[in-house]
C-alpha positions as CSV (number, residue, x, y, z in Angstrom):
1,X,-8.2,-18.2,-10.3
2,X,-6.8,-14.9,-9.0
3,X,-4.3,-15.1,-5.9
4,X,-4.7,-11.7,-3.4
5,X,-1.8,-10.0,-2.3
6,X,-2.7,-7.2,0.4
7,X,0.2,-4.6,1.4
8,X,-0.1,-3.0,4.7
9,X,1.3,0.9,3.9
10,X,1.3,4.2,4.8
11,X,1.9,7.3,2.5
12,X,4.8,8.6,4.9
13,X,6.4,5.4,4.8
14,X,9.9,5.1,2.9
15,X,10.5,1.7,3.4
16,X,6.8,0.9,2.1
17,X,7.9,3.3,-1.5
18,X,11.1,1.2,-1.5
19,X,9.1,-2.2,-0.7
20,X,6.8,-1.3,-3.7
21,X,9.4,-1.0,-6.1
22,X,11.1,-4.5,-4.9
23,X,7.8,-6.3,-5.3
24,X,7.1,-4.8,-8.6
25,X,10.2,-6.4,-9.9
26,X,9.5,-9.6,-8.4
27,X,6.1,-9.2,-9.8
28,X,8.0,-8.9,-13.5
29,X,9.4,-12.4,-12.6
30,X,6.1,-14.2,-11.6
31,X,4.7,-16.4,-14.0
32,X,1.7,-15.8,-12.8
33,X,1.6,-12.1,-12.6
34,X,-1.6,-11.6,-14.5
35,X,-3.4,-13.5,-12.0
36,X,-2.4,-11.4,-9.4
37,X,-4.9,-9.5,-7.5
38,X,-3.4,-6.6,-5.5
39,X,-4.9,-4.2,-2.6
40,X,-3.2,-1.4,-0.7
41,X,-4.7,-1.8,3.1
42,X,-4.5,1.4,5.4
43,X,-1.8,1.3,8.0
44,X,-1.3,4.9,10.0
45,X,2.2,4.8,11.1
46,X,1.4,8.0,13.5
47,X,-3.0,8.1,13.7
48,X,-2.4,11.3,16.1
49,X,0.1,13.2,13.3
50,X,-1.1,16.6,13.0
51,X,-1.5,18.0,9.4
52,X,1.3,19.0,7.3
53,X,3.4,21.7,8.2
54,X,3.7,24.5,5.8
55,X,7.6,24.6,6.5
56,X,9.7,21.4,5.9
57,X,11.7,21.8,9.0
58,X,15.2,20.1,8.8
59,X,14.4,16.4,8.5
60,X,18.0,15.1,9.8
61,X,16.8,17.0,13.3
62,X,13.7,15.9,13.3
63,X,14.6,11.7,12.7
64,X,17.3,12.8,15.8
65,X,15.0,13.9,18.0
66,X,12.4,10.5,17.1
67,X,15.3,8.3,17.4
68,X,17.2,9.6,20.6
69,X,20.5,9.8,18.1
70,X,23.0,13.0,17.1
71,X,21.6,14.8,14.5
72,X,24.8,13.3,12.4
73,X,23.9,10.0,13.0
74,X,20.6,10.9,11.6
75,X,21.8,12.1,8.4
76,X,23.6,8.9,7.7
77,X,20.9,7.0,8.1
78,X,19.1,9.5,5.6
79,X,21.8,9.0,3.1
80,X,21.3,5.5,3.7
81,X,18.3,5.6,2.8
82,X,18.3,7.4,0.0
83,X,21.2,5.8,-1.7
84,X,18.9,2.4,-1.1
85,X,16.1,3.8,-3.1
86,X,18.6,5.3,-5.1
87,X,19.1,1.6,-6.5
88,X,15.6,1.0,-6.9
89,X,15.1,3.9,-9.5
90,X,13.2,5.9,-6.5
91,X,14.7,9.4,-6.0
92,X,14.2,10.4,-2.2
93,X,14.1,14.2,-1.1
94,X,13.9,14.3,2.7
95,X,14.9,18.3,1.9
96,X,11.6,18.5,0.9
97,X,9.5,16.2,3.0
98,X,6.6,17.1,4.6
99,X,5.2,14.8,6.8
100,X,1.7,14.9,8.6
101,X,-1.6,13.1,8.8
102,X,-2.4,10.3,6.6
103,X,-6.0,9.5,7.0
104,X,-7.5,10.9,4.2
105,X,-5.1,9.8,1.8
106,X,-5.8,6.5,2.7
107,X,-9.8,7.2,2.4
108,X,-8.8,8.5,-1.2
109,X,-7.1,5.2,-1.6
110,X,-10.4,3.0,-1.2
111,X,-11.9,5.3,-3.6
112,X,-9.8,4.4,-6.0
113,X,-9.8,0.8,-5.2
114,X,-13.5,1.1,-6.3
115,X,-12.2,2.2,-9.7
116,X,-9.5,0.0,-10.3
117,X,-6.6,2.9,-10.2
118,X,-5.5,2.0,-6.4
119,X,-2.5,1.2,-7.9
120,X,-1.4,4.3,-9.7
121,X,-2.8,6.6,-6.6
122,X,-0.3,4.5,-4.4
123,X,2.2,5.5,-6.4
124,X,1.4,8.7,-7.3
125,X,0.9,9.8,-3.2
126,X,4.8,7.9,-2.5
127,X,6.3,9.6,-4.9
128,X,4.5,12.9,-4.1
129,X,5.7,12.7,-0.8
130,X,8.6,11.3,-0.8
131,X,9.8,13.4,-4.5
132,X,8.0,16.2,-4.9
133,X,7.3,17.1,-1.3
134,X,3.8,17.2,-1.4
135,X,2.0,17.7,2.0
136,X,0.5,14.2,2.7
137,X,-3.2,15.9,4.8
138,X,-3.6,18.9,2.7
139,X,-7.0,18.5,0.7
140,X,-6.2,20.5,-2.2
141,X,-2.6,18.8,-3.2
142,X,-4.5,15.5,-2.4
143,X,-7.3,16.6,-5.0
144,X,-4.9,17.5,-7.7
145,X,-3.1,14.0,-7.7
146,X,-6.3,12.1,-7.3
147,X,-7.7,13.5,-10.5
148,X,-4.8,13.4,-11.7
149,X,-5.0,9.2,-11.6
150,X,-8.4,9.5,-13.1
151,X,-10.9,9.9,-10.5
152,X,-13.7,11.9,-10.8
153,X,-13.5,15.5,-9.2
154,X,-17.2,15.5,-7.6
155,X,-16.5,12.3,-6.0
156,X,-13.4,13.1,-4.8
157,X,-14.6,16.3,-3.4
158,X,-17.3,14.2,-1.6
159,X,-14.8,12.1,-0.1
160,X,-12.5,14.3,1.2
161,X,-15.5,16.7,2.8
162,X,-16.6,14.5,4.3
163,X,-16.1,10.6,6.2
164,X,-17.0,8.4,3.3
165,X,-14.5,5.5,4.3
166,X,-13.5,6.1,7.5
167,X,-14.8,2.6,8.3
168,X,-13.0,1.1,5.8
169,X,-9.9,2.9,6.9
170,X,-10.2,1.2,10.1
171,X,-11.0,-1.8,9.0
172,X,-7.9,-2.1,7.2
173,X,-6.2,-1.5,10.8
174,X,-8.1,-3.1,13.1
175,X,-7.0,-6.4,10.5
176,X,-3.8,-5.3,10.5
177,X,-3.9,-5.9,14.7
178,X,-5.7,-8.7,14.4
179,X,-2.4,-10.4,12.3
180,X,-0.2,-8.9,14.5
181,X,1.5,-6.2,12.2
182,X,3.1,-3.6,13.9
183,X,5.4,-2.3,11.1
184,X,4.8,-1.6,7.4
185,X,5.8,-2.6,4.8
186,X,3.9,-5.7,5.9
187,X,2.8,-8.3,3.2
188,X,-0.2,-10.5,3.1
189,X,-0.3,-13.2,0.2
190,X,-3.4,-15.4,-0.4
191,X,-4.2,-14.8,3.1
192,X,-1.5,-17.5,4.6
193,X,1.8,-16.5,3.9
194,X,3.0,-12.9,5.5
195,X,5.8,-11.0,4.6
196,X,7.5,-8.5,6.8
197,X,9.4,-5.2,5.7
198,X,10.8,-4.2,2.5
199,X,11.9,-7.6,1.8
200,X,14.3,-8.4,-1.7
201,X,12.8,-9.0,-4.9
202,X,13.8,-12.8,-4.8
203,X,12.4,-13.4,-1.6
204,X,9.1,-11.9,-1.9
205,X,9.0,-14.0,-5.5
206,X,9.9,-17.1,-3.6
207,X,7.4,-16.3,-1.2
208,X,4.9,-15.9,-4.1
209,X,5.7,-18.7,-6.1
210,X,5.2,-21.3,-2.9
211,X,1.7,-19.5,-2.2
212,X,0.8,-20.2,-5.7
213,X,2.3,-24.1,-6.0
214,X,0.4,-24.8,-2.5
215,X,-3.1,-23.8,-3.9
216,X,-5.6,-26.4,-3.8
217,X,-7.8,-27.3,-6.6
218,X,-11.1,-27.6,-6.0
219,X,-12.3,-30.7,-4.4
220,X,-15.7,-31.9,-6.2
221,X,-17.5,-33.9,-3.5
222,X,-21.1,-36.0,-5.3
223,X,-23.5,-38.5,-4.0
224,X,-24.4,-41.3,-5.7
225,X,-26.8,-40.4,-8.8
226,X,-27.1,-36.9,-10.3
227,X,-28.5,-34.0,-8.8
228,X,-31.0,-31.6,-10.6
229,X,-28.9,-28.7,-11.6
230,X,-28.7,-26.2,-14.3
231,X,-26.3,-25.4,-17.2
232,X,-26.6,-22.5,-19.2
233,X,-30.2,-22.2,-19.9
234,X,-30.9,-25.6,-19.5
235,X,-32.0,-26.3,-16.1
236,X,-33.2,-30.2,-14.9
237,X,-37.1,-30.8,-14.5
């Protein structure tokens, strides 16, 4: 039996690329990692962005200007940062970062769930973003790195001209209200234990590890004599 693990993200989110990693290595510790059945669910940290700019602007300035702080005491939380995903084997370029609209991504992302490579476009689109500076909305860098996971180039075409899972999009956030999440990273595993932020390896393995030792086997429930029933291509007349 296969235990779900959902993961409320966003493609603009650092703390989500930096949870990713951490759960990964708890993952490497889970004795049950095979058995693992993982989804990406759509969370839009700003649904309103407007597309990528074509300049990077000065990201120090604009995390000031968000935050209400000096631009100083922006770039040490920057550095912060990036020295924190520095010692997850993640190397941040907020020099280069481009933020903007994520709602296509994210239909890409349910595309790829269909094809079994959600995984690798999750981590290709963090590491675009948040490494190569990649503009998160624009349709054509968004095309190259979905291929580039293996999806088919007509589909994705068809995707991103036009709404093909939009619904599912908001779907994935109307759930994510209807838990209460407010913040990404936001962890979801077997559908009873959450998990909030970019949480340590161990815990999110402790966390793991209880879900799995508080499944329930099934419960067979008979009457008295047998019931007709059928068994491989046998069935009782």
């Amino acid at each position: 039996m296969s235990m779900k693990v959902e993961i409320w993200s966003d493609v603009v989110c650092p703390w989500c690329y930096v949870g990713k990693r951490r759960f990964e290595r708890a993952l490497t510790r889970f004795e049950h990692r095979d058995e693992i059945e993982l989804v990406w669910r759509s969370f839009e940290l700003d649904p309103n962005a407007a597309p990528s700019a074509t300049e990077q602007g000065n990201h120090a300035e604009r995390i000031a200007a968000k935050y209400g702080v000096s631009v100083a005491e922006a770039q040490t939380m920057t550095d912060r940062l990036t020295a924190t995903a520095a010692d997850e084997g993640l190397d941040f370029r907020f020099d280069l970062a481009r933020p903007g609209n994520t709602f296509d991504a994210h239909r890409l992302l349910h595309l790829a769930l269909e094809h079994g490579v959600q995984d690798e476009l999750k981590e290709r689109l963090d590491r675009a973003t948040f490494t190569e500076g990649l503009a998160t909305s624009d349709h054509s860098a968004l095309r190259v790195l979905a291929i580039e996971v293996g999806l088919d180039a007509a589909e994705v075409d068809a995707v991103l001209e036009g709404d093909r899972y939009s619904d599912a999009v908001r779907a994935d956030e109307q759930q994510a209200r209807s838990y209460g999440i407010s913040g990404v990273p936001f962890f979801v595993i077997d559908e009873k234990y959450g998990v909030s932020g970019a949480q340590s390896a161990d815990i999110v393995l402790q966390t793991l590890e209880q879900a799995w030792s508080e499944r329930a086997p099934l419960t067979l429930v008979t009457t008295s004599g047998a019931a007709p029933n059928c068994e491989g291509d046998s069935c009782a007349i």
